[in-house]
N, C-alpha and C positions, 0 to 999 in steps of 0.2 A: 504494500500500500504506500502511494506516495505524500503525502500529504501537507501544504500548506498552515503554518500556523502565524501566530504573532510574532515568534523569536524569529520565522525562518522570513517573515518580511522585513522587522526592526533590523537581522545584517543585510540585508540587501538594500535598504534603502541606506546603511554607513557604507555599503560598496560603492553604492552612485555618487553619495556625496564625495568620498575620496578618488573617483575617476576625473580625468580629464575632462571625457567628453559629459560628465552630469548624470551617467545614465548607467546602468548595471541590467542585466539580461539573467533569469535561471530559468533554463529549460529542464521542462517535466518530463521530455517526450527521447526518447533516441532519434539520432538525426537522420535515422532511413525512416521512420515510423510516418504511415498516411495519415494520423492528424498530428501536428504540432502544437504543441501549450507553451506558454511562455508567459512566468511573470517579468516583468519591464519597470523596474524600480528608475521614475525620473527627475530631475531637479528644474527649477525653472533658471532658466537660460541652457539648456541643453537645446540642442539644434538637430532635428530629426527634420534630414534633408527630403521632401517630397517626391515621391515613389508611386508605382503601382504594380500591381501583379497580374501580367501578362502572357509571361513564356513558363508555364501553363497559366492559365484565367485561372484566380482563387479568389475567392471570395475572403475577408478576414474579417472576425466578430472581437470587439473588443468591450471591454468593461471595466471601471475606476473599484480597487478594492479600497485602495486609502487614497486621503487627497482629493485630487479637483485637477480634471485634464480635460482639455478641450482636441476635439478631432475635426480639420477642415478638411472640405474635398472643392478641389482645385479643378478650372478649366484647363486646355490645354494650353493658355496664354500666361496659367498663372494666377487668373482671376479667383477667388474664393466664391465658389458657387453655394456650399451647405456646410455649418455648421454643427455643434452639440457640442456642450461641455457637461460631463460626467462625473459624477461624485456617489457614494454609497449613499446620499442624503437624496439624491435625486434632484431634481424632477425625472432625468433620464439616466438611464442604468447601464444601457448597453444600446452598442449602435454597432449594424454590420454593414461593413464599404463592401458594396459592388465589386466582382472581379475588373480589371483595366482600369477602377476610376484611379485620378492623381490622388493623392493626400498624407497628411505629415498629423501629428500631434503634438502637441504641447503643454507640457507641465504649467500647472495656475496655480499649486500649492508645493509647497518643501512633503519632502517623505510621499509624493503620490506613486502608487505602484497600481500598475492595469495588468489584465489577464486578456490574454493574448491567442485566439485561436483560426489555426489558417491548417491548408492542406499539406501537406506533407511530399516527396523529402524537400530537405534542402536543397536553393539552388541561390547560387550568387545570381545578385541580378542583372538582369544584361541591358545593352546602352538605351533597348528602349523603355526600359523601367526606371531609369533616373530623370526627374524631369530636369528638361536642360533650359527651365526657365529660372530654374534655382540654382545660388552661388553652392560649391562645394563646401563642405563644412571646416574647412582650412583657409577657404578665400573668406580677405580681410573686411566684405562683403555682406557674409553668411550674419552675424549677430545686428545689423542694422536691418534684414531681410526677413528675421525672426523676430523684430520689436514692429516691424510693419505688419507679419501674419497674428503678431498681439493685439496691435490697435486695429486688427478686424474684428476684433470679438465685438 
């Protein structure tokens, strides 16, 4: 049995804080396994560059265990078409993105961790899952691009 509790969130959210990039990942699942679980322990100012899943279409359902995170989905310009931000308090609990749509996430609270569920295996994503309307998370760019997908909320 694998099981999720308070202590095994409380280190993951001290993982994220001591990461670079803000963010800390534990996978429930093996990496050949046909569904994938992932809790996603993230900080606000972490930069989750906007993506989708295409090669294969998968659909991914996510949900806020701690915290307060917001999930946009993105036109192909870049534009923020539909929002939701997520919290155990509600109003909204869980939102599933469309296989293909673009969309990023972002931390609104310290310590928010979301559960994370998509198709299975693994596959690194290919050039046309990155949108290339978004600075890379290294370009000096990426955190003025993520205070602009903030003041969309």
């Amino acid at each position: 049995m694998n099981r999720v509790d308070a202590a095994r969130l409380r280190d993951l959210v001290l993982a994220a804080r001591g990461s670079p990039m803000l963010r800390m990942n534990d996978n429930l699942h093996g990496i050949h396994d046909r569904i994938h679980r992932i809790l996603n322990a993230t900080e606000p100012g972490t930069y989750v560059r906007p993506h989708r899943h295409v090669e294969p279409p998968k659909v991914e359902t996510l949900l806020v265990l701690r915290g307060r995170g917001a999930i946009l989905i993105l036109d192909d310009a870049g534009d923020v078409r539909e929002r939701c931000v997520l919290s155990p308090q509600g109003p909204d609990f869980v939102v599933e993105i469309p296989a293909g749509a673009w969309h990023t996430l972002l931390a609104l609270e310290p310590g928010t961790v979301w559960f994370e569920v998509k198709a299975g295996p693994y596959a690194p994503p290919g050039p046309l899952e990155i949108a290339p309307f978004a600075p890379a998370p290294e370009d000096p760019e990426a955190q003025g691009y993520l205070a602009r997908l903030l003041a969309s909320l």
